[in-house]
GUKOL-219144 format. One record per residue (C-alpha): chain; y, x, z; residue in three letters. Coordinates in steps of 0.25 Angstrom, whole numbers. Example, Ala and Ser with C-alpha at 12.3 -4.5 7.8 and 13.67 -1.06 7.14 Angstrom:
REM GUKOL-219144
("A"; (-18; 49; 31); "ALA") ("A"; (-4; 55; 29); "SER") 
REM end
This chain:
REM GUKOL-219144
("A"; (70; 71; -130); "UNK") ("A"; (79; 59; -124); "UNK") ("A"; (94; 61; -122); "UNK") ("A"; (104; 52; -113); "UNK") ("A"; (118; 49; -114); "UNK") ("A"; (129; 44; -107); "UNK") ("A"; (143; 45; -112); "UNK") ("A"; (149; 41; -97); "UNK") ("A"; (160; 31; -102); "UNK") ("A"; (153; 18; -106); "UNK") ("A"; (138; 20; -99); "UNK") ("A"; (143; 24; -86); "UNK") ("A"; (132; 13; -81); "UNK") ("A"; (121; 23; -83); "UNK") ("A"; (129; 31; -71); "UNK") ("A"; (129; 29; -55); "UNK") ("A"; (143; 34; -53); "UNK") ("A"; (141; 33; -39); "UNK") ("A"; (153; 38; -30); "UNK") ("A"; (158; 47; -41); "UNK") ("A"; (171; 40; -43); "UNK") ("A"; (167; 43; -59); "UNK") ("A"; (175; 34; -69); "UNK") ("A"; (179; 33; -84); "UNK") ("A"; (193; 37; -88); "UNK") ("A"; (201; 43; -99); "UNK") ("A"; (202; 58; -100); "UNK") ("A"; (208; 66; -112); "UNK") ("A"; (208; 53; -120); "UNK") ("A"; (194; 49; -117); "UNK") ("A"; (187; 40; -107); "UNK") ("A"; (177; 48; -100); "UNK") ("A"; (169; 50; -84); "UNK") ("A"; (176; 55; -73); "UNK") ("A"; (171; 61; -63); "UNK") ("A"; (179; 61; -50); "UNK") ("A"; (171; 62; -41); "UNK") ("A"; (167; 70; -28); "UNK") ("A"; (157; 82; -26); "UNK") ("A"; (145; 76; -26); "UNK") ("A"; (147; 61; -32); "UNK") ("A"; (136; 60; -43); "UNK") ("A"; (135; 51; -54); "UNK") ("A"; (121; 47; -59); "UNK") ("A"; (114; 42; -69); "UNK") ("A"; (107; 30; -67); "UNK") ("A"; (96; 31; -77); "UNK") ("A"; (84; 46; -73); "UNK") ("A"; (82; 53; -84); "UNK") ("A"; (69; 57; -83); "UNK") ("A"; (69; 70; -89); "UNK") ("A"; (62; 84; -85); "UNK") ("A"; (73; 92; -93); "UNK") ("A"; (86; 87; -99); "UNK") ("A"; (99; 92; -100); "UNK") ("A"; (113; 84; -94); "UNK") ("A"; (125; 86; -102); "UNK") ("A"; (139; 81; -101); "UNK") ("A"; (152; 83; -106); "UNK") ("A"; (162; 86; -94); "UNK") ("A"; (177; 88; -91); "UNK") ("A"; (186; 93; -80); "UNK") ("A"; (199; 89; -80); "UNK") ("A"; (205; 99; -73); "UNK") ("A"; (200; 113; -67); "UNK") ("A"; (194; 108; -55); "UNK") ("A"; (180; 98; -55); "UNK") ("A"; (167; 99; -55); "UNK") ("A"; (157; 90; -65); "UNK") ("A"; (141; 90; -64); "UNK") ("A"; (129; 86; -69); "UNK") ("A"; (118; 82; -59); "UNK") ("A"; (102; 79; -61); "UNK") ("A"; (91; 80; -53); "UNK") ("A"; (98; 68; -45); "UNK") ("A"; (89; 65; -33); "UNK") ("A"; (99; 56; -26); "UNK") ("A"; (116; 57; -26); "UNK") ("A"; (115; 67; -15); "UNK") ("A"; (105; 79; -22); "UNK") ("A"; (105; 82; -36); "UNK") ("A"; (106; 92; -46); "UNK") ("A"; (120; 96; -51); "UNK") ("A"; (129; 107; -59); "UNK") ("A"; (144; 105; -61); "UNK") ("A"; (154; 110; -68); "UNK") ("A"; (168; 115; -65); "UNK") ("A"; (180; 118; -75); "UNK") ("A"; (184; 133; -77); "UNK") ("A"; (183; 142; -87); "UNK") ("A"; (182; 153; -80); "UNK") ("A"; (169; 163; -78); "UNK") ("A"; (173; 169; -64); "UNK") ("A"; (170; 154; -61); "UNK") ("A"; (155; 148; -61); "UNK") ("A"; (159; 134; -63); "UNK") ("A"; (143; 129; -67); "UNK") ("A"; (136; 125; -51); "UNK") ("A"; (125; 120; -48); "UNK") ("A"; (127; 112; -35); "UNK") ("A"; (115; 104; -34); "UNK") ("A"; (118; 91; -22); "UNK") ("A"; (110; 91; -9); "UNK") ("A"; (112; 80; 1); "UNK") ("A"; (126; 77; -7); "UNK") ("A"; (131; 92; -5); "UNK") ("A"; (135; 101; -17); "UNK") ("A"; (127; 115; -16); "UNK") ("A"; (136; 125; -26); "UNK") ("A"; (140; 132; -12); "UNK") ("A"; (125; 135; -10); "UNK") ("A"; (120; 135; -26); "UNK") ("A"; (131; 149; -29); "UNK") ("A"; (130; 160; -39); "UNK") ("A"; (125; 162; -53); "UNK") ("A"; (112; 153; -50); "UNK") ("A"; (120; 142; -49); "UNK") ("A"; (135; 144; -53); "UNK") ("A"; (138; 148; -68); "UNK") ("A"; (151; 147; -78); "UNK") ("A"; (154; 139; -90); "UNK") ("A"; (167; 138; -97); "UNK") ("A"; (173; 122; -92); "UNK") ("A"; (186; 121; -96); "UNK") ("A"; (195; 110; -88); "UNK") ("A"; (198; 97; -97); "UNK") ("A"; (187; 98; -108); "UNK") ("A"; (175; 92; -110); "UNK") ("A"; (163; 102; -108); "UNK") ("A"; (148; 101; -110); "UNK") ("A"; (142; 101; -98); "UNK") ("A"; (126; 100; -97); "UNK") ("A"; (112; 104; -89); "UNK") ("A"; (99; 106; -94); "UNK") ("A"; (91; 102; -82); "UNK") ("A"; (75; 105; -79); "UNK") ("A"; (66; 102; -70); "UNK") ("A"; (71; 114; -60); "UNK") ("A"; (83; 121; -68); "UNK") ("A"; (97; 117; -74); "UNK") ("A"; (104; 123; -87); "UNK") ("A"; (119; 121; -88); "UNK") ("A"; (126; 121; -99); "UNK") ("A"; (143; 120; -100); "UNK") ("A"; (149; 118; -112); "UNK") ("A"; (148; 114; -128); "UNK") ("A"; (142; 129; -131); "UNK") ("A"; (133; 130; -119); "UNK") ("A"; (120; 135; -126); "UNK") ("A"; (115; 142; -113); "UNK") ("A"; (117; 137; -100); "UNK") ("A"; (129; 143; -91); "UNK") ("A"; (120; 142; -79); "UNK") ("A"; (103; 139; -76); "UNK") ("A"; (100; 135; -62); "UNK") ("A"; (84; 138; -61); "UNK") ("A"; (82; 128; -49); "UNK") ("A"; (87; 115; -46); "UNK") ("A"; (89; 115; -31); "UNK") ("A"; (85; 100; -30); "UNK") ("A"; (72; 103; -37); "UNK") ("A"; (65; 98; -49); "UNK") ("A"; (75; 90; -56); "UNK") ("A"; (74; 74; -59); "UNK") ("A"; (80; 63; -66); "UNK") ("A"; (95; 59; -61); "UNK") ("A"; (107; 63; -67); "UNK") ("A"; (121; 63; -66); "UNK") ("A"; (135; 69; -67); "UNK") ("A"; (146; 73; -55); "UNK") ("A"; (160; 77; -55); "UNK") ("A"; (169; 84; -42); "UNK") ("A"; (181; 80; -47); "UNK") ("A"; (188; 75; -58); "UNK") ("A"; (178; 78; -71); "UNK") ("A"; (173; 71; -84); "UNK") ("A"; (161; 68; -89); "UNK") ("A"; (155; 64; -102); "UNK") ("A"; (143; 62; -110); "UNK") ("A"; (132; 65; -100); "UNK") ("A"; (118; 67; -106); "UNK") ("A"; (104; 69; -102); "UNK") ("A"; (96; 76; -114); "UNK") ("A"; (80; 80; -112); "UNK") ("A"; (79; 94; -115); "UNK") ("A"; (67; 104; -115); "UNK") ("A"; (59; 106; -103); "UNK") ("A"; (60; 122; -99); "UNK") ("A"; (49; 125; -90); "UNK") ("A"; (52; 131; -77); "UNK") ("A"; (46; 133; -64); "UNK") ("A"; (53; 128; -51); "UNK") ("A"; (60; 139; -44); "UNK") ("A"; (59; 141; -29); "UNK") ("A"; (67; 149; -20); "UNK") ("A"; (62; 163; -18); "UNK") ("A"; (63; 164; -3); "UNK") ("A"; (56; 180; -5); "UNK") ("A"; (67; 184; -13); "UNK") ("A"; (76; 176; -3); "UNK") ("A"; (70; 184; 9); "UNK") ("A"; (73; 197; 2); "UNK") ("A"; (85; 194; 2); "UNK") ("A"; (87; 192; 17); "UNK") ("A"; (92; 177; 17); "UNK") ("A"; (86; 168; 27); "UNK") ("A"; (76; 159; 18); "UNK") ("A"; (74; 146; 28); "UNK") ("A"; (81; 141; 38); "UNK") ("A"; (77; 130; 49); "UNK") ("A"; (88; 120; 47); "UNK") ("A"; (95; 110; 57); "UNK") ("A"; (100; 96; 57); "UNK") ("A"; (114; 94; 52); "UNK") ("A"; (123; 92; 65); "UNK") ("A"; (137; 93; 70); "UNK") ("A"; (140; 105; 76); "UNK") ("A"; (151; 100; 85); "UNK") ("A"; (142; 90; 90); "UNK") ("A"; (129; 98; 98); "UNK") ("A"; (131; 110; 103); "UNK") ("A"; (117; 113; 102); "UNK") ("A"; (107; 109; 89); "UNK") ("A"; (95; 100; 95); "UNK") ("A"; (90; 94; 81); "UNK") ("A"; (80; 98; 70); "UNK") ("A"; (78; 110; 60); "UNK") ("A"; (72; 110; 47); "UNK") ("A"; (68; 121; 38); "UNK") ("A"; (75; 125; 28); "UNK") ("A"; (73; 135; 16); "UNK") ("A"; (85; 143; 10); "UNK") ("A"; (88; 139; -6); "UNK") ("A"; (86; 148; -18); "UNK") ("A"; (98; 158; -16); "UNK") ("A"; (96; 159; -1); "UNK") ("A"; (104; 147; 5); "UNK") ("A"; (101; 137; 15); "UNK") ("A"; (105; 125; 9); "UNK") ("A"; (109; 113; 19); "UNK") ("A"; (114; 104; 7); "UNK") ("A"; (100; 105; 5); "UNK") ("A"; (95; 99; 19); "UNK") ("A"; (107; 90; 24); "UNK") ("A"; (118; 83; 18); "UNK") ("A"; (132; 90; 20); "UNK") ("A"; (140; 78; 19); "UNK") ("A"; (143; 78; 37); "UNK") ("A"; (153; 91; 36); "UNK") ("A"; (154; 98; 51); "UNK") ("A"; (138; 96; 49); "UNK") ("A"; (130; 107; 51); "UNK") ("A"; (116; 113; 53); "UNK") ("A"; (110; 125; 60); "UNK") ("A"; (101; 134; 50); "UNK") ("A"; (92; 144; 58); "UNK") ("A"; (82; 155; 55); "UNK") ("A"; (74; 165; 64); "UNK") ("A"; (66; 178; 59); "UNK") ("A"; (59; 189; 64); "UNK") ("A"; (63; 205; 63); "UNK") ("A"; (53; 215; 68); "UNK") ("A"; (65; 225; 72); "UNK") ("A"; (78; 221; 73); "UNK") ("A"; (88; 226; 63); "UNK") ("A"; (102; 223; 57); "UNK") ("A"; (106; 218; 44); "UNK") ("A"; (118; 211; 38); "UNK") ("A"; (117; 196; 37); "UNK") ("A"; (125; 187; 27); "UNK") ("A"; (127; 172; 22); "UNK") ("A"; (134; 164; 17); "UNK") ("A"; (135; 148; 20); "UNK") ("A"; (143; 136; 20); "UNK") ("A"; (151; 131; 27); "UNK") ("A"; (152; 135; 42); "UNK") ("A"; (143; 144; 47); "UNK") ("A"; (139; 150; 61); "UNK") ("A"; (128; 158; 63); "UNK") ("A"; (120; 167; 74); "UNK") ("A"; (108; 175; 73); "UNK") ("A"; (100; 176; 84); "UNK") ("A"; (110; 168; 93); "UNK") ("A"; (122; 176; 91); "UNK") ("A"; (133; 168; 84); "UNK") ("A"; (136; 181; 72); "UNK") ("A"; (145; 170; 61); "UNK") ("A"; (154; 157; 58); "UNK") ("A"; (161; 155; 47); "UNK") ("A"; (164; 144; 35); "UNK") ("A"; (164; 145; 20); "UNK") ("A"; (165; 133; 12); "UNK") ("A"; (173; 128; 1); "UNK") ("A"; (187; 132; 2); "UNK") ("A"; (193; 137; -12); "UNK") ("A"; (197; 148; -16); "UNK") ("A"; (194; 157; -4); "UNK") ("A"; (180; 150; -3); "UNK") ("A"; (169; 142; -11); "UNK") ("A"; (160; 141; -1); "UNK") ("A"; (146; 145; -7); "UNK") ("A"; (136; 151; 1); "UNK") ("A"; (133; 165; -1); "UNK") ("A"; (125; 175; 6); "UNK") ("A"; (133; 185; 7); "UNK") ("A"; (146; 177; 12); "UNK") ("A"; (146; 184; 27); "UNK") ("A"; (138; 195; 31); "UNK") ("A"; (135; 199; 47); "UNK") ("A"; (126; 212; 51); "UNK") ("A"; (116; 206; 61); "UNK") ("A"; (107; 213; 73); "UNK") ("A"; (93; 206; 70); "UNK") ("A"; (84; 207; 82); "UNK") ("A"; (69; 211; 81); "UNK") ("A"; (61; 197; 82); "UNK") ("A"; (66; 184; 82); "UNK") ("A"; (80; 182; 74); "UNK") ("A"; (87; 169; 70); "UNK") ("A"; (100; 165; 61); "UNK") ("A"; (106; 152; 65); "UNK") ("A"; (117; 146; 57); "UNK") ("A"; (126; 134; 59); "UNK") ("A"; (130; 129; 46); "UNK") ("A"; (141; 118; 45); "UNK") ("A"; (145; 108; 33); "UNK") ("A"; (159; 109; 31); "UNK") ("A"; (161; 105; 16); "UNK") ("A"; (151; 92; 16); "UNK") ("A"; (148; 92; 2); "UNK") ("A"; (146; 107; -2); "UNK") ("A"; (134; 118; 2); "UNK") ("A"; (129; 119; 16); "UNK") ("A"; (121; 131; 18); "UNK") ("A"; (119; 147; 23); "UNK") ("A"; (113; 160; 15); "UNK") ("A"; (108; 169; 26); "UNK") ("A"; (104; 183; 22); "UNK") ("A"; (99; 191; 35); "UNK") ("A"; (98; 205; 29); "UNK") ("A"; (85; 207; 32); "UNK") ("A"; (71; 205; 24); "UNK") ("A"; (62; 210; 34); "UNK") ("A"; (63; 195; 43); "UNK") ("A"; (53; 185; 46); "UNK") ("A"; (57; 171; 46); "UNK") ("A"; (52; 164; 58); "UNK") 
REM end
């Protein structure tokens, strides 16, 4: 089994550092990486590592108690890969293991939320701390710290898909790095998962979407453009980060569904989204409202069950429409929508 190393001091030539702002200087008597850079700034290595399995490992520092260091793969270009960072904290209340995997230049952790993707690991601010992923073709492992013998946290599905050759480290503010690693580990046979839109359905959220073109609200009064089809991702949530770049804040897009009911009938519907919201169901104007990242009264992540509203469903033909606008610019775009009913049919 082959094994790479770089220590990051004298063979930085093996990196694209790209806008990362990354640069050597002396910390606790050493010269070592920093990483300075800015949310989704990713420094890449130059060679593929052509490899089914393998695990990444570094050894990485945080200054002080805010930062956030990771390691991506699965790189397909600077805008969509695979990544899990880090934060310091040690403590539990606190799931400072994300997996944010980037889409069209946007972090996801407000979309990727809960136990599926969030874990914790002791990381204590200004010591050096194992940090490492054992990556297969459709899952990731990740282990933080010397004594890690099991992973803190397993994500199952990797969101951009199988993953490939392209690896690399990122930092959100100041962080260290060091002795960064690609090791070929043991295959572990798994299947590709897909998303269970049954189970989904049973659960009432709205599974697809028709999708518009990002636009300026302020700008038409009426939408005249196209709509594409859009499917909802494993934990229920319409992902625009998935469709549209987010860089263009004030942008937004409209996000509609229609079913049938045989009789009408009332249930309780809830969401959750970010960042602005207004919605209507069947032309009447029933929500508005914001959530984005706004510490410590609000973290932004989209949950289902974030507002709630009893609804009058009519028999026949319903629809839910929903503006949904890009305030942040770099973190999730997207809308859960669970109607309270399992008895629909999409249309």
């Amino acid at each position: 089994m082959s094994k790479l190393h770089w220590s990051l001091t004298d063979d930085l030539h093996h990196f694209d550092l790209g806008k990362s702002g990354a640069q050597l200087e002396m910390w606790n008597g050493q010269e070592v990486l920093k990483l300075r850079g800015f949310h989704t700034d990713l420094v890449l290595l130059l060679e593929e590592i052509h490899l089914e399995s393998f695990r990444l490992q570094a050894e990485v520092a945080a200054p002080g108690p805010n930062g956030f260091i990771g390691l991506a793969f699965g790189t397909r270009d600077a805008k969509n890969y695979e990544l899990v960072y880090i934060s310091p904290t040690e403590d539990p209340a606190v799931k400072n293991i994300q997996y944010d995997p980037i889409m069209n230049g946007s972090s996801t952790w407000q979309i990727y939320n809960g136990p599926a993707y969030q874990a914790f690991a002791p990381f204590p601010v200004g010591q050096w701390t194992k940090f490492a992923l054992e990556v297969q073709p459709h899952s990731v492992a990740v282990y933080v710290g010397d004594e890690a013998a099991t992973p803190q946290l397993v994500v199952s599905s990797l969101q951009h898909g199988r993953s490939n050759s392209r690896v690399g480290f990122w930092g959100n503010m100041p962080g260290y790095i060091r002795n960064f690693s690609v090791d070929e580990i043991a295959p572990h046979p798994a299947a590709e998962t897909t998303t269970d839109f049954r189970k989904l359905a049973a659960d009432s959220f709205v599974t697809h979407w028709q999708v518009s073109e990002p636009f300026m609200p302020n700008e038409q009064e009426e939408y005249r453009g196209g709509w594409k089809e859009a499917a909802v991702e494993e934990n229920g949530c319409l992902n625009v980060n998935r469709l549209y770049s987010a860089g263009n804040k004030g942008s937004a897009v409209l996000a509609k569904c229609t079913f049938a009911l045989e009789e009408a009938t009332d249930s309780v519907i809830s969401f959750g989204f970010s960042d602005r919201l207004r919605m209507w169901v069947n032309d009447r104007e029933v929500y508005q409202g914001l959530t984005k990242w706004d510490p410590p009264h609000s973290d932004g992540r989209i949950r289902p069950d974030h507002e709630q509203i009893p609804i009058r469903w009519s028999a026949g033909e319903n629809t839910i429409l929903a503006e949904i606008t890009n305030l942040e610019g770099m973190f999730g775009w997207g809308l859960a929508v669970k109607t309270g009913l399992t008895n629909l049919r999409l249309i």
